[in-house]
FILUM-31884 format. One record per atom (N, C-alpha, C): atom name; x, y, z; residue in one letter; residue number from 1. Coordinates in steps of 0.001 Angstrom, whole numbers, padded with zeros to 6 digits, always signed. Layout:
BEGIN
+----+---------+---------+---------+---+-----+
|  a |       u |       v |       w | r |   k |
+----+---------+---------+---------+---+-----+
| CA |       X |       Y |       Z | A | NUM |
...
+----+---------+---------+---------+---+-----+
This chain:
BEGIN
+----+---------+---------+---------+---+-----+
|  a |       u |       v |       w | r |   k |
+----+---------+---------+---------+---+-----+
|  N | +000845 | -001182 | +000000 | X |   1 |
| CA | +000000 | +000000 | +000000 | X |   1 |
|  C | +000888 | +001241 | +000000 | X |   1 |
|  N | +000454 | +002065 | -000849 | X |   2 |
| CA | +001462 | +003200 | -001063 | X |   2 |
|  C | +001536 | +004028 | +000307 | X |   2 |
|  N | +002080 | +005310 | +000778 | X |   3 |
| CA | +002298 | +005762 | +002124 | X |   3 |
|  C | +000993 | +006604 | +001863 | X |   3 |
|  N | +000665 | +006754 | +000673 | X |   4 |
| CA | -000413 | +008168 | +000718 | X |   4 |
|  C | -001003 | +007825 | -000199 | X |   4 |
|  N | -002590 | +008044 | -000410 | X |   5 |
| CA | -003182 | +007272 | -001669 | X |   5 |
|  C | -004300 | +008634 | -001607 | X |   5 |
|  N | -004720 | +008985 | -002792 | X |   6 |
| CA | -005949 | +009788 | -003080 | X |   6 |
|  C | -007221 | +009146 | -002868 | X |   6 |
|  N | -008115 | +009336 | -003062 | X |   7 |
| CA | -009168 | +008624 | -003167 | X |   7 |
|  C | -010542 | +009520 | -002945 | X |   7 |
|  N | -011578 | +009045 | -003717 | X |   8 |
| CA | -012676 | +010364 | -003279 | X |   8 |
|  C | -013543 | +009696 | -002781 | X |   8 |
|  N | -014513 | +010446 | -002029 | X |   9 |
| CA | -015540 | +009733 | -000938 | X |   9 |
|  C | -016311 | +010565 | -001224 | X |   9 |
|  N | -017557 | +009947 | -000063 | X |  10 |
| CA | -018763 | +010818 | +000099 | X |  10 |
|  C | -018531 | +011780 | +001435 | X |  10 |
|  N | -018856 | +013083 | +001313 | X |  11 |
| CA | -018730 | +013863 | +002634 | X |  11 |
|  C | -019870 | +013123 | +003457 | X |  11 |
|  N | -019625 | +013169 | +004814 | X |  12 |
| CA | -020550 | +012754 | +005915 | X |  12 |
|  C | -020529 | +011122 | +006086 | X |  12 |
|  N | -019849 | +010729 | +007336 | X |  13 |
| CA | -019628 | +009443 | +007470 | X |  13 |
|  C | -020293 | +008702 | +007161 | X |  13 |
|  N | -020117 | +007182 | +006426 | X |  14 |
| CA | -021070 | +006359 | +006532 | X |  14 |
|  C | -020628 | +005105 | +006869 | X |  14 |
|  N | -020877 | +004656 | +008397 | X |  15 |
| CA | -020495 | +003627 | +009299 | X |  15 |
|  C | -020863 | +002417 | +008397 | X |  15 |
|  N | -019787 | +001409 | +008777 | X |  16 |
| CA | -019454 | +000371 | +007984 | X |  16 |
|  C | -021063 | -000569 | +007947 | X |  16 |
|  N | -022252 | -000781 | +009041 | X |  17 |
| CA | -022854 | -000867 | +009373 | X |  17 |
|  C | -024395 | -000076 | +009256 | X |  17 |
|  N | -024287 | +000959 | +008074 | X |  18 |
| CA | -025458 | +001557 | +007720 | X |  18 |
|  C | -026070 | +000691 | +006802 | X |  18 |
|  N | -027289 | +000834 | +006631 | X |  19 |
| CA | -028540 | +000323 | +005601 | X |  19 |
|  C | -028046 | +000985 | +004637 | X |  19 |
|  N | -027686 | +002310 | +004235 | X |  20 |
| CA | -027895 | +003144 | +003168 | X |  20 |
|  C | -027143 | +004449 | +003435 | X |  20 |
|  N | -027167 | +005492 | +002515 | X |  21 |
| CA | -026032 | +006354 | +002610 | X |  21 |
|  C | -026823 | +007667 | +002959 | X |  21 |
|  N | -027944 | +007192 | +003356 | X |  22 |
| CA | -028844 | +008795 | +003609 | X |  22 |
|  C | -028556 | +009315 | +004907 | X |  22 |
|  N | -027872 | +008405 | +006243 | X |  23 |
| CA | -027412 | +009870 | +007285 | X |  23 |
|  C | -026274 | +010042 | +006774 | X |  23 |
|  N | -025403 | +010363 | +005825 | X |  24 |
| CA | -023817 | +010883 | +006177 | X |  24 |
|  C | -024760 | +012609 | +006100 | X |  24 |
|  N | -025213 | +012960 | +005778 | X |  25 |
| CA | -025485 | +014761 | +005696 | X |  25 |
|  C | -025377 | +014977 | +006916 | X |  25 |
|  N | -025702 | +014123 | +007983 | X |  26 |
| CA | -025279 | +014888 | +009511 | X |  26 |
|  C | -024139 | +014081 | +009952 | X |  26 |
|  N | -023397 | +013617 | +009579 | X |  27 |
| CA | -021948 | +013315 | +010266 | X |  27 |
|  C | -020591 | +013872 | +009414 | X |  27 |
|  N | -020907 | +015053 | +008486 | X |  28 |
| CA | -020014 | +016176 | +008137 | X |  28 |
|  C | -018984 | +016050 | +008866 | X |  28 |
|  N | -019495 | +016717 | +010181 | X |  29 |
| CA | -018284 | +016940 | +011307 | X |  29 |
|  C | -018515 | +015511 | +012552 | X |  29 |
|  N | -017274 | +015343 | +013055 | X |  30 |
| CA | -017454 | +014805 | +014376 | X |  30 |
|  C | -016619 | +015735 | +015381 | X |  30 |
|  N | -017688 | +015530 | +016546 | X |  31 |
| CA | -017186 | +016411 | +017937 | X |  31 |
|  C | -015828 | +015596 | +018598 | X |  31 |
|  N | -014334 | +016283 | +018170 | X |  32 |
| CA | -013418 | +015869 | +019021 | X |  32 |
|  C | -014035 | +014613 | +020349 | X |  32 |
|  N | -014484 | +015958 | +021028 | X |  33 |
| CA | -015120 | +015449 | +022110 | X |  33 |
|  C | -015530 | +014053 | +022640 | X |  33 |
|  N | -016097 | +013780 | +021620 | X |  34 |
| CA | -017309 | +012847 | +021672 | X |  34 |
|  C | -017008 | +011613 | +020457 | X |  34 |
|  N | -015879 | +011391 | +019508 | X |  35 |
| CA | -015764 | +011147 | +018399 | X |  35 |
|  C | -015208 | +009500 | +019034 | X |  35 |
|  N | -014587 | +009098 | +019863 | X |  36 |
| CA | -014509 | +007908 | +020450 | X |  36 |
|  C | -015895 | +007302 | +020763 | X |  36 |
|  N | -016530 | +007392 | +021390 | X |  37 |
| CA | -018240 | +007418 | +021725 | X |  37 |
|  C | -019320 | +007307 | +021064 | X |  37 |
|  N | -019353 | +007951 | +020133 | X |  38 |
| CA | -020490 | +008180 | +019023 | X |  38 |
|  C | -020433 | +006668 | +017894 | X |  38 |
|  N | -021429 | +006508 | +018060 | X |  39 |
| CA | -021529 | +005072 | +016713 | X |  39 |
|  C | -021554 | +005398 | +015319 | X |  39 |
|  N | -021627 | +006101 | +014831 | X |  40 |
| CA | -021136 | +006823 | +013632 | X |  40 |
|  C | -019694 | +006976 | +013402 | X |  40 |
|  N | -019122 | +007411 | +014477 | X |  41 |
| CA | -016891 | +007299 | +014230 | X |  41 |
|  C | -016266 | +006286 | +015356 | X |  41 |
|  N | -016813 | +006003 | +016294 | X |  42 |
| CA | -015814 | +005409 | +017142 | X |  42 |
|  C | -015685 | +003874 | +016676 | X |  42 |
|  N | -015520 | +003119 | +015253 | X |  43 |
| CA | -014887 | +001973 | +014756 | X |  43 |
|  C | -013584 | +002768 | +014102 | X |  43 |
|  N | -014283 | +003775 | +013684 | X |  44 |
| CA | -012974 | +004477 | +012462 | X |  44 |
|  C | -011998 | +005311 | +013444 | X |  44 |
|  N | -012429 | +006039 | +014510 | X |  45 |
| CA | -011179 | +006275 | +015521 | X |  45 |
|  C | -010470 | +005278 | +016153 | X |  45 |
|  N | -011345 | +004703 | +016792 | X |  46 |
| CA | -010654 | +003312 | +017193 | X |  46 |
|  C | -008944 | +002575 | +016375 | X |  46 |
|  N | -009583 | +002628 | +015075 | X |  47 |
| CA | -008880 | +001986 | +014025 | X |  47 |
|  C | -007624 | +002865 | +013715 | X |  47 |
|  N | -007932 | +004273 | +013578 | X |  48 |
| CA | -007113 | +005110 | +013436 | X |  48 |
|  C | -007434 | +005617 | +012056 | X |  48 |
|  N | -008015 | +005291 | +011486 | X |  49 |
| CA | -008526 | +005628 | +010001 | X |  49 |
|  C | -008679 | +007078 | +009913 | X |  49 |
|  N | -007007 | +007179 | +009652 | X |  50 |
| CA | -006812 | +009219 | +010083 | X |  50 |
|  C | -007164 | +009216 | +008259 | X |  50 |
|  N | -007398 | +010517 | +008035 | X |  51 |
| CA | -007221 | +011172 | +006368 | X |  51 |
|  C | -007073 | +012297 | +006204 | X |  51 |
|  N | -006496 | +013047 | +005208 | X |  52 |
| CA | -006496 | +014156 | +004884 | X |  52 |
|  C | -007507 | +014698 | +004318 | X |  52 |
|  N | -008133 | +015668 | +004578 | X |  53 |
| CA | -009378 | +016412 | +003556 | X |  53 |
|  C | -008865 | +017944 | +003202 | X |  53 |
|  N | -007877 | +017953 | +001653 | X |  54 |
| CA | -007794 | +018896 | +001390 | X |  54 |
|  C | -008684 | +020120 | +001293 | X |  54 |
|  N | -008570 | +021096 | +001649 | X |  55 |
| CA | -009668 | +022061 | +001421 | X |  55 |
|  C | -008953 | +023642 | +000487 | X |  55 |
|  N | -009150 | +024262 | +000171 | X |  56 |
| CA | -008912 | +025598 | +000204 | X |  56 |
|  C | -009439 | +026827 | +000820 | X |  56 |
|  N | -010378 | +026602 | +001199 | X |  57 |
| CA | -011398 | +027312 | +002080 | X |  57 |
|  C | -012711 | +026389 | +002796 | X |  57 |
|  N | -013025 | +027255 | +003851 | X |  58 |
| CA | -014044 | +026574 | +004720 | X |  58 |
|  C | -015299 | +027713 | +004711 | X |  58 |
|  N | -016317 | +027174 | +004949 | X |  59 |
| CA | -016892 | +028536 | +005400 | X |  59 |
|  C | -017981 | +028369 | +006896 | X |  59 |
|  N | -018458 | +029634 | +007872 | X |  60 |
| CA | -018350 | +029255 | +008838 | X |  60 |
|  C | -019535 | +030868 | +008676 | X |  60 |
|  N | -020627 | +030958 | +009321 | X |  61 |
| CA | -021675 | +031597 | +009419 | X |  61 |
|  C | -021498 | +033020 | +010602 | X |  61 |
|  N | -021171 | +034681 | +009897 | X |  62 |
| CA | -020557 | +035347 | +010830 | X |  62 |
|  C | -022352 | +035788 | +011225 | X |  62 |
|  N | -022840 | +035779 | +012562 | X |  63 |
| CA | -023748 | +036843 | +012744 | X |  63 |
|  C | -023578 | +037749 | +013590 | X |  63 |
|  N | -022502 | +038965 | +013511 | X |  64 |
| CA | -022555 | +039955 | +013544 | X |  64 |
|  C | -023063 | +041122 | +013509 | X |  64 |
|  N | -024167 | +040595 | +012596 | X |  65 |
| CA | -024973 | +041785 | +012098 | X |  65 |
|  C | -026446 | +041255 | +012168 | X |  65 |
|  N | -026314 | +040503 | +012490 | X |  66 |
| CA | -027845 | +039490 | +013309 | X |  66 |
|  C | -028541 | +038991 | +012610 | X |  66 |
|  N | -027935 | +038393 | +011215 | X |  67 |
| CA | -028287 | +037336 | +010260 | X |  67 |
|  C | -026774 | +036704 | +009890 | X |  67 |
|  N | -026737 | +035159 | +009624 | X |  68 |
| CA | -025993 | +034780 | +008804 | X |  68 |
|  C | -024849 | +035157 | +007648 | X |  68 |
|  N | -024144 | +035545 | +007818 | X |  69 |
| CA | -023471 | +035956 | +006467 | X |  69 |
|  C | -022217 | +034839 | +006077 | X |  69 |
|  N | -022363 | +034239 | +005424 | X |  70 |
| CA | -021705 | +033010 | +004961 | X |  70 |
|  C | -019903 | +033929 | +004601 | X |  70 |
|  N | -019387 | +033296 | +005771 | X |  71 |
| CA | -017883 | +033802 | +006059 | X |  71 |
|  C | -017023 | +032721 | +005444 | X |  71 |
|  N | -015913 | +033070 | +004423 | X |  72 |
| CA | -014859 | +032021 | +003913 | X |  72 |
|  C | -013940 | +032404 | +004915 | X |  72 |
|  N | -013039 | +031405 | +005313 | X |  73 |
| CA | -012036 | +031168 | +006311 | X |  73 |
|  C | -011088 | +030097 | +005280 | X |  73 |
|  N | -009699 | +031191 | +004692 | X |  74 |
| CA | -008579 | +030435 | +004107 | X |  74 |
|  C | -007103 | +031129 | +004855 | X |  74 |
|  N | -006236 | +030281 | +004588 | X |  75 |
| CA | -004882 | +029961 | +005022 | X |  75 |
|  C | -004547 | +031755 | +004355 | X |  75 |
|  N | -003762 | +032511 | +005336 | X |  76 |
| CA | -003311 | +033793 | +005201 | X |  76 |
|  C | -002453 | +033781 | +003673 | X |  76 |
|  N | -001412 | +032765 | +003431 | X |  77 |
| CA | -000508 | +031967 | +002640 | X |  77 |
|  C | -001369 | +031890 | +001017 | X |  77 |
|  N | -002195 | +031714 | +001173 | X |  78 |
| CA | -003256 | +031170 | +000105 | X |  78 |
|  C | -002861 | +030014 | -000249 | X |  78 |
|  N | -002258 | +028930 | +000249 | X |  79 |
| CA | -002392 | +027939 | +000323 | X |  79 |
|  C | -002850 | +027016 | +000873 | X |  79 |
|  N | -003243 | +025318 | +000192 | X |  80 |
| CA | -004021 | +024895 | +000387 | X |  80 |
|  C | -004327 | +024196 | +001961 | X |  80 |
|  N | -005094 | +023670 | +002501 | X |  81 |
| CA | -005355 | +023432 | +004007 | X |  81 |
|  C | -005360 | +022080 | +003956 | X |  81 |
|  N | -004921 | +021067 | +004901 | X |  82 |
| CA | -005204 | +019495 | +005118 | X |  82 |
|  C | -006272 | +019699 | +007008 | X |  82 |
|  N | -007264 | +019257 | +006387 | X |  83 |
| CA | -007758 | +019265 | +007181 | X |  83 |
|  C | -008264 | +017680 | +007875 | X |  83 |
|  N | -007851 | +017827 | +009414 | X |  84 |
| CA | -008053 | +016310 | +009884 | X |  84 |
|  C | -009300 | +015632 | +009781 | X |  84 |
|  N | -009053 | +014293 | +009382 | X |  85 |
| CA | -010272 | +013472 | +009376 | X |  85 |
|  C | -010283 | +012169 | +009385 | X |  85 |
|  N | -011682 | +011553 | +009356 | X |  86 |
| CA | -011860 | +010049 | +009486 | X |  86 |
|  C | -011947 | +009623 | +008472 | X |  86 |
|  N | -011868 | +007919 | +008066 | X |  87 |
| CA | -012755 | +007432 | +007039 | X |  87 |
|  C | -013713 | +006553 | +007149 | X |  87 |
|  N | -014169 | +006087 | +006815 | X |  88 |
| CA | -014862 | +004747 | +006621 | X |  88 |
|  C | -015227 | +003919 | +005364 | X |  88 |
|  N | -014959 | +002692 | +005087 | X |  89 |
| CA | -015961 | +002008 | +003985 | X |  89 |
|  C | -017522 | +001069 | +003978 | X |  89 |
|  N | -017811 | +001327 | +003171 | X |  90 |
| CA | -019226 | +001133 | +003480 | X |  90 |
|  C | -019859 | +000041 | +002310 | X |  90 |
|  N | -020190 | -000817 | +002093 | X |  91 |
| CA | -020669 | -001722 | +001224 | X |  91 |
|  C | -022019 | -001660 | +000683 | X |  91 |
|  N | -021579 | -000908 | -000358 | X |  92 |
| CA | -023522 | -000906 | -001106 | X |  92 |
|  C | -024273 | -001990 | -001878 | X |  92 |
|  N | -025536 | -001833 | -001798 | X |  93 |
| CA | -026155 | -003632 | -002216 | X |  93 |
|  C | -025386 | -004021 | -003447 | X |  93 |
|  N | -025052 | -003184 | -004051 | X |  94 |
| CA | -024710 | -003965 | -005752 | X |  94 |
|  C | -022902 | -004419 | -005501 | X |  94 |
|  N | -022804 | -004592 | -004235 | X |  95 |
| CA | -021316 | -005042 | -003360 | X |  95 |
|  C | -020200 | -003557 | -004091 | X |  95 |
|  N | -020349 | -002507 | -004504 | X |  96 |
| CA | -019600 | -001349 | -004623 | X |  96 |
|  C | -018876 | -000998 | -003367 | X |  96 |
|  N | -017954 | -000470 | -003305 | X |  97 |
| CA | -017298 | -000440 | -001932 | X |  97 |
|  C | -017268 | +001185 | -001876 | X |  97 |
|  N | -017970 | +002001 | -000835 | X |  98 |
| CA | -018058 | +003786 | -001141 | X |  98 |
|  C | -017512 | +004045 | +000666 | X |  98 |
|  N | -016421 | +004774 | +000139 | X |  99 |
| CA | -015464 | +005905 | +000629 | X |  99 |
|  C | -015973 | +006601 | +001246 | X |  99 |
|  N | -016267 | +006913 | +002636 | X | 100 |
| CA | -016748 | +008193 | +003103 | X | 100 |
|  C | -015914 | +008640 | +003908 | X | 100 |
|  N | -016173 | +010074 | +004327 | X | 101 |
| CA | -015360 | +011115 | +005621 | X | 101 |
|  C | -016091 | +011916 | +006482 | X | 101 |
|  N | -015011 | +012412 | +007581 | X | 102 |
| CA | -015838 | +013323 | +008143 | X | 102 |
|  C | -014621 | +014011 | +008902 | X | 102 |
|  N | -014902 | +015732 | +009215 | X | 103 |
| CA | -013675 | +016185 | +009655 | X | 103 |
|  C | -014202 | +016673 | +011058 | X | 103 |
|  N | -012910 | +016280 | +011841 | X | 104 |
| CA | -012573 | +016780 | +013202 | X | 104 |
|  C | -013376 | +018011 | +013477 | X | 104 |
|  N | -013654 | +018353 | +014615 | X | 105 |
| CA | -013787 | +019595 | +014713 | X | 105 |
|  C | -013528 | +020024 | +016738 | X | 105 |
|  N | -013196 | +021132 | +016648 | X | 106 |
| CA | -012592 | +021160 | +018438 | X | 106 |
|  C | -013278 | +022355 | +018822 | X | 106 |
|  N | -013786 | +022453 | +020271 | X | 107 |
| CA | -013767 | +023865 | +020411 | X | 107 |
|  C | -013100 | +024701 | +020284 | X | 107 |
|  N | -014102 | +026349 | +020137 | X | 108 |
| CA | -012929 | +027424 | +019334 | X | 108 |
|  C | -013112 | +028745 | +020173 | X | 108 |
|  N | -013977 | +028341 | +021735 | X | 109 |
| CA | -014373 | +029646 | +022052 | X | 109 |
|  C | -013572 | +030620 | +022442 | X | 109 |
|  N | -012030 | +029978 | +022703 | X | 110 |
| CA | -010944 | +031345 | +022819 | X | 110 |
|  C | -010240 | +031511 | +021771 | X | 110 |
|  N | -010818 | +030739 | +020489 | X | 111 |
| CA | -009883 | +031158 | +018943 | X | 111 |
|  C | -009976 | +032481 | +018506 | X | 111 |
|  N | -009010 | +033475 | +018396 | X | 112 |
| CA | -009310 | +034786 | +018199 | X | 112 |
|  C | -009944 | +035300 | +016956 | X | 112 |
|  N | -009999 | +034400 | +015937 | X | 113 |
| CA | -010950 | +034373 | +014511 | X | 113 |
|  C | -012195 | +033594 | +014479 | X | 113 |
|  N | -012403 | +032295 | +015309 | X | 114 |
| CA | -013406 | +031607 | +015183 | X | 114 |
|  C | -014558 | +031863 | +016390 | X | 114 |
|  N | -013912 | +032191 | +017168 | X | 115 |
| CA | -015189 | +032755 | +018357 | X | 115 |
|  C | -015952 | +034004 | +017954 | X | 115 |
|  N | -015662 | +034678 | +016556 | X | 116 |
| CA | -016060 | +035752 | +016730 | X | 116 |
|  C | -017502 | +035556 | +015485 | X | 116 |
|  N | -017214 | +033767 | +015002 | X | 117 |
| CA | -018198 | +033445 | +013828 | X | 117 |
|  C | -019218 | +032675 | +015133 | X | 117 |
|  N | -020139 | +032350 | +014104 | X | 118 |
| CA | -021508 | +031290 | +014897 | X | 118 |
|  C | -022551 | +032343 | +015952 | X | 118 |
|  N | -023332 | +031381 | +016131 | X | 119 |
| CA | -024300 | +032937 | +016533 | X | 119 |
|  C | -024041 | +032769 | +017828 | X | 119 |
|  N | -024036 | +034364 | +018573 | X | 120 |
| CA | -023349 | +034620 | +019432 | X | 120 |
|  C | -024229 | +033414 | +020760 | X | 120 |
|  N | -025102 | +032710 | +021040 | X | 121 |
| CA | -025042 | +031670 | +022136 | X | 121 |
|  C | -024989 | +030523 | +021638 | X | 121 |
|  N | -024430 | +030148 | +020731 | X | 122 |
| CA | -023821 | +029247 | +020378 | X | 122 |
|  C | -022115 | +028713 | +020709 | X | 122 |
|  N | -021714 | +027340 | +020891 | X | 123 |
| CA | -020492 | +027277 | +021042 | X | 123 |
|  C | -020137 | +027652 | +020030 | X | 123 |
|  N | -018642 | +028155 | +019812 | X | 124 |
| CA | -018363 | +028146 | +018674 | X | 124 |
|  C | -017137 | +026863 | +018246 | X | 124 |
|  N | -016984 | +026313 | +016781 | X | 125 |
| CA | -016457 | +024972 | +016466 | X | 125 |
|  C | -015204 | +025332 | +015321 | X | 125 |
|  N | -014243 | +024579 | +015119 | X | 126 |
| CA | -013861 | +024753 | +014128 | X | 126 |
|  C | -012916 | +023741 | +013683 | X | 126 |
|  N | -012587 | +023135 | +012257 | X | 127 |
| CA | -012369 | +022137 | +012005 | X | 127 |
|  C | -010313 | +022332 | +012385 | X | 127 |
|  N | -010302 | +021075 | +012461 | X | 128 |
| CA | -008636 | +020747 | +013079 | X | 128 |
|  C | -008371 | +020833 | +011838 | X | 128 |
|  N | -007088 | +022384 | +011627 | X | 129 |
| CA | -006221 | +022396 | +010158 | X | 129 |
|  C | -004930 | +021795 | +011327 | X | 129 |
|  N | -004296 | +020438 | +010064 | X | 130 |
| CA | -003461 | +020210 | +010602 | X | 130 |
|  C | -002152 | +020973 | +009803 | X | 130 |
|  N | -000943 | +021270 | +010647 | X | 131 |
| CA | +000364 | +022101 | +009594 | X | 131 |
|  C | +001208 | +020795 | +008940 | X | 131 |
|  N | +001010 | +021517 | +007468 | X | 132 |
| CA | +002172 | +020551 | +006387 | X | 132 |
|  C | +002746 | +019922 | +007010 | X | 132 |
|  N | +004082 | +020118 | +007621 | X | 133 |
| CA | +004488 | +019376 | +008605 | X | 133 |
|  C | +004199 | +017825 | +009191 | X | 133 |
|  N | +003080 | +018416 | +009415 | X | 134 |
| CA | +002652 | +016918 | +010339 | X | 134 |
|  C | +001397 | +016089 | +010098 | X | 134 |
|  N | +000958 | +016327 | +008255 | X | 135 |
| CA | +000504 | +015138 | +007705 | X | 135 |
|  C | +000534 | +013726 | +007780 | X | 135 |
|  N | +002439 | +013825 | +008017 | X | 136 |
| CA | +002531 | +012239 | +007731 | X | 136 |
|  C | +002547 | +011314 | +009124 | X | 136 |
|  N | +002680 | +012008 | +010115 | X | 137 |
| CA | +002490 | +011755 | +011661 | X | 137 |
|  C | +001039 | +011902 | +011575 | X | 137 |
|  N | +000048 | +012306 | +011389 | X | 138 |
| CA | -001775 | +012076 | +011637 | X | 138 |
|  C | -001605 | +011031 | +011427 | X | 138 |
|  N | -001176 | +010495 | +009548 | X | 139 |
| CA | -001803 | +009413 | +008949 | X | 139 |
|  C | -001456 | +007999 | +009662 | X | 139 |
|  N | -000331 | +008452 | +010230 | X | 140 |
| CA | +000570 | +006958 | +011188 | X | 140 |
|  C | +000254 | +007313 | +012600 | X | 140 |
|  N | -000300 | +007655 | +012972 | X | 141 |
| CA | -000948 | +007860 | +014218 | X | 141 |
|  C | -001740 | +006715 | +014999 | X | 141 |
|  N | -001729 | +006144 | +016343 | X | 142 |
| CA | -002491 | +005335 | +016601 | X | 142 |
|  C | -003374 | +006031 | +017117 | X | 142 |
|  N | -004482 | +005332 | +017568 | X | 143 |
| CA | -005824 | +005786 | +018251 | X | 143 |
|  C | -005320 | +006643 | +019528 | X | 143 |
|  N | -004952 | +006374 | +020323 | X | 144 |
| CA | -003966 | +006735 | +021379 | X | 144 |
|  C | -003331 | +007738 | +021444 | X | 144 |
|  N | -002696 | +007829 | +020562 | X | 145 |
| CA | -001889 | +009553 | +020374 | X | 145 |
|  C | -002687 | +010238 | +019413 | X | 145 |
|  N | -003727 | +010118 | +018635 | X | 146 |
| CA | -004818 | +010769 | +017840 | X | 146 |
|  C | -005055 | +012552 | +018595 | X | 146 |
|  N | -005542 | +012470 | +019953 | X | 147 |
| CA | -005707 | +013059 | +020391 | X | 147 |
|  C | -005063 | +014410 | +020466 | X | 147 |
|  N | -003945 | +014428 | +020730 | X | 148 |
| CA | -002384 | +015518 | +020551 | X | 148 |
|  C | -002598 | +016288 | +019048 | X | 148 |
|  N | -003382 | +015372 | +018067 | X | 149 |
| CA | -003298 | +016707 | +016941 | X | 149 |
|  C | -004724 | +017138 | +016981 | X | 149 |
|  N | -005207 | +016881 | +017816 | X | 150 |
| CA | -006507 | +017929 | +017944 | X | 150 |
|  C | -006391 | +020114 | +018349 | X | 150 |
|  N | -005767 | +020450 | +017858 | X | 151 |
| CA | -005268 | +021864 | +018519 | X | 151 |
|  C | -005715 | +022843 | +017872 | X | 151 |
|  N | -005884 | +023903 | +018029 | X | 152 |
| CA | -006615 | +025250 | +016690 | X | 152 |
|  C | -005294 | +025405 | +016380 | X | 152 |
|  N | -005963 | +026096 | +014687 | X | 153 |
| CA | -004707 | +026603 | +014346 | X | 153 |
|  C | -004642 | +028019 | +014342 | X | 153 |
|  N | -003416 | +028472 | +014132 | X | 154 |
| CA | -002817 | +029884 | +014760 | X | 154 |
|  C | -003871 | +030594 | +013764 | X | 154 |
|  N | -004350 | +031896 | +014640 | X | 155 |
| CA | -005507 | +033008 | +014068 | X | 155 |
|  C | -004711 | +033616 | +013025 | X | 155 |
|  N | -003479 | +034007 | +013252 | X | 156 |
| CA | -002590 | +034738 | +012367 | X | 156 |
|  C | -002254 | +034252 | +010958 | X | 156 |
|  N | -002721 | +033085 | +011242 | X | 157 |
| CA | -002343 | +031801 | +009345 | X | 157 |
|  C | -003326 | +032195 | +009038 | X | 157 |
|  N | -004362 | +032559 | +009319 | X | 158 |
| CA | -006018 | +032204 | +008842 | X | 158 |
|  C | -006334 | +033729 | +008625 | X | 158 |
|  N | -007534 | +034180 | +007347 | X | 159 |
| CA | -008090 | +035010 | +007112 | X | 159 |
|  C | -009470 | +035079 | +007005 | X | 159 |
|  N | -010417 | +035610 | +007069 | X | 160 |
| CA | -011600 | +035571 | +006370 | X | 160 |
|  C | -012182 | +036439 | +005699 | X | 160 |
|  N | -012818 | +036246 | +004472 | X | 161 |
| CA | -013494 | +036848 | +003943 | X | 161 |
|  C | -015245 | +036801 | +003952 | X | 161 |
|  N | -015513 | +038004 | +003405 | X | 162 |
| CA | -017337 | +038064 | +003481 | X | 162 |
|  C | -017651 | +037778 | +002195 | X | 162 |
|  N | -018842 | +037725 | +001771 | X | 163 |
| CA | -019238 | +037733 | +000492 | X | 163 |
|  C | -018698 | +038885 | -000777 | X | 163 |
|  N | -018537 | +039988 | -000191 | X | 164 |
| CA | -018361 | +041383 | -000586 | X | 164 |
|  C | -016932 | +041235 | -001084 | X | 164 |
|  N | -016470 | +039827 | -000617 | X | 165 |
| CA | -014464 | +039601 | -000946 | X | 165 |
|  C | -013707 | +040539 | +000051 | X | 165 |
|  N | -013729 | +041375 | +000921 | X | 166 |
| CA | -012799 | +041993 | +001758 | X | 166 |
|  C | -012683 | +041020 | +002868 | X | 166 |
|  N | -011489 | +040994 | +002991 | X | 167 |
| CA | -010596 | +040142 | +003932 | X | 167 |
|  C | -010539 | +040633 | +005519 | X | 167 |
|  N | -010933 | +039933 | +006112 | X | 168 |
| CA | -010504 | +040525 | +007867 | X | 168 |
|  C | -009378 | +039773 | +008386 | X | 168 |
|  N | -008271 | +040258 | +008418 | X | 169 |
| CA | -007151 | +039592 | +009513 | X | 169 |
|  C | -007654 | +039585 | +011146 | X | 169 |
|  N | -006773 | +038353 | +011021 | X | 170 |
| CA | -007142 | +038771 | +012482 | X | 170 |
|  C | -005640 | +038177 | +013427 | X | 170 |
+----+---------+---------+---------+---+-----+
């Protein structure tokens, strides 16, 4: 098996053990927290079934202004993001074998860019960008030390933009 393999999936987990592929729309994200626990990821944490989910941008709901405004959140760098995640395979009736994911996500309420998105009594969440660096340590990761790359990443890498395209540092 090669050290790193591409492969495309369906967003939103789908436990090895589903009927069908209609809940992955709510297992997008899994709660750090809770991601051992939950029957939807805890075979694929367990296992270690780390992955990369390239992204270039995320987006994350600012209400500031006391509606929604669909906020992009990309790498200051403009380069691209590996963002942590699970996998799973899933066996469909016609025996097809389908790829799914789902990405990390940690609390963010002292992140100096992400606490300031989600509506204000809401926690606020944000997905684990892991740094270049330490791709190849997630993917070889056991269940056990999984935990340690759960961390925000620095406010200062990260930008966001509004719809309007102006950028807020932060």
């Amino acid at each position: 098996m090669p050290d790193r393999e591409a492969l495309t999936g369906l967003f939103g987990m789908v436990p090895h053990w589903a009927k069908d592929t209609n809940g992955s729309k709510y297992t997008y994200n899994a709660r750090s927290e809770t991601v051992a626990e939950k029957p939807s990821f805890r075979d694929a944490w367990r296992k270690a079934q780390h992955c990369i989910i390239p992204a270039d941008a995320f987006f994350e709901p600012d209400w500031s202004s006391g509606r929604a405004v669909p906020t992009m959140i990309q790498r200051v760098d403009g380069q691209p993001m590996g963002i942590a995640g699970l996998w799973s395979s899933w066996k469909a009736g016609d025996g097809q074998t389908v790829y799914s994911f789902t990405m990390l996500t940690i609390n963010a309420d002292q992140h100096p860019l992400l606490k300031t998105l989600h509506k204000p009594t809401d926690e606020k969440r944000m997905v684990v960008i892991l740094p270049q660096e330490r791709y190849g340590d997630w993917l070889a990761a056991s269940a056990q030390d999984s935990g340690d790359f759960l961390q925000p990443y620095p406010a200062d890498l990260l930008n966001a933009s509004t719809p309007l395209g102006r950028p807020q540092l932060f």
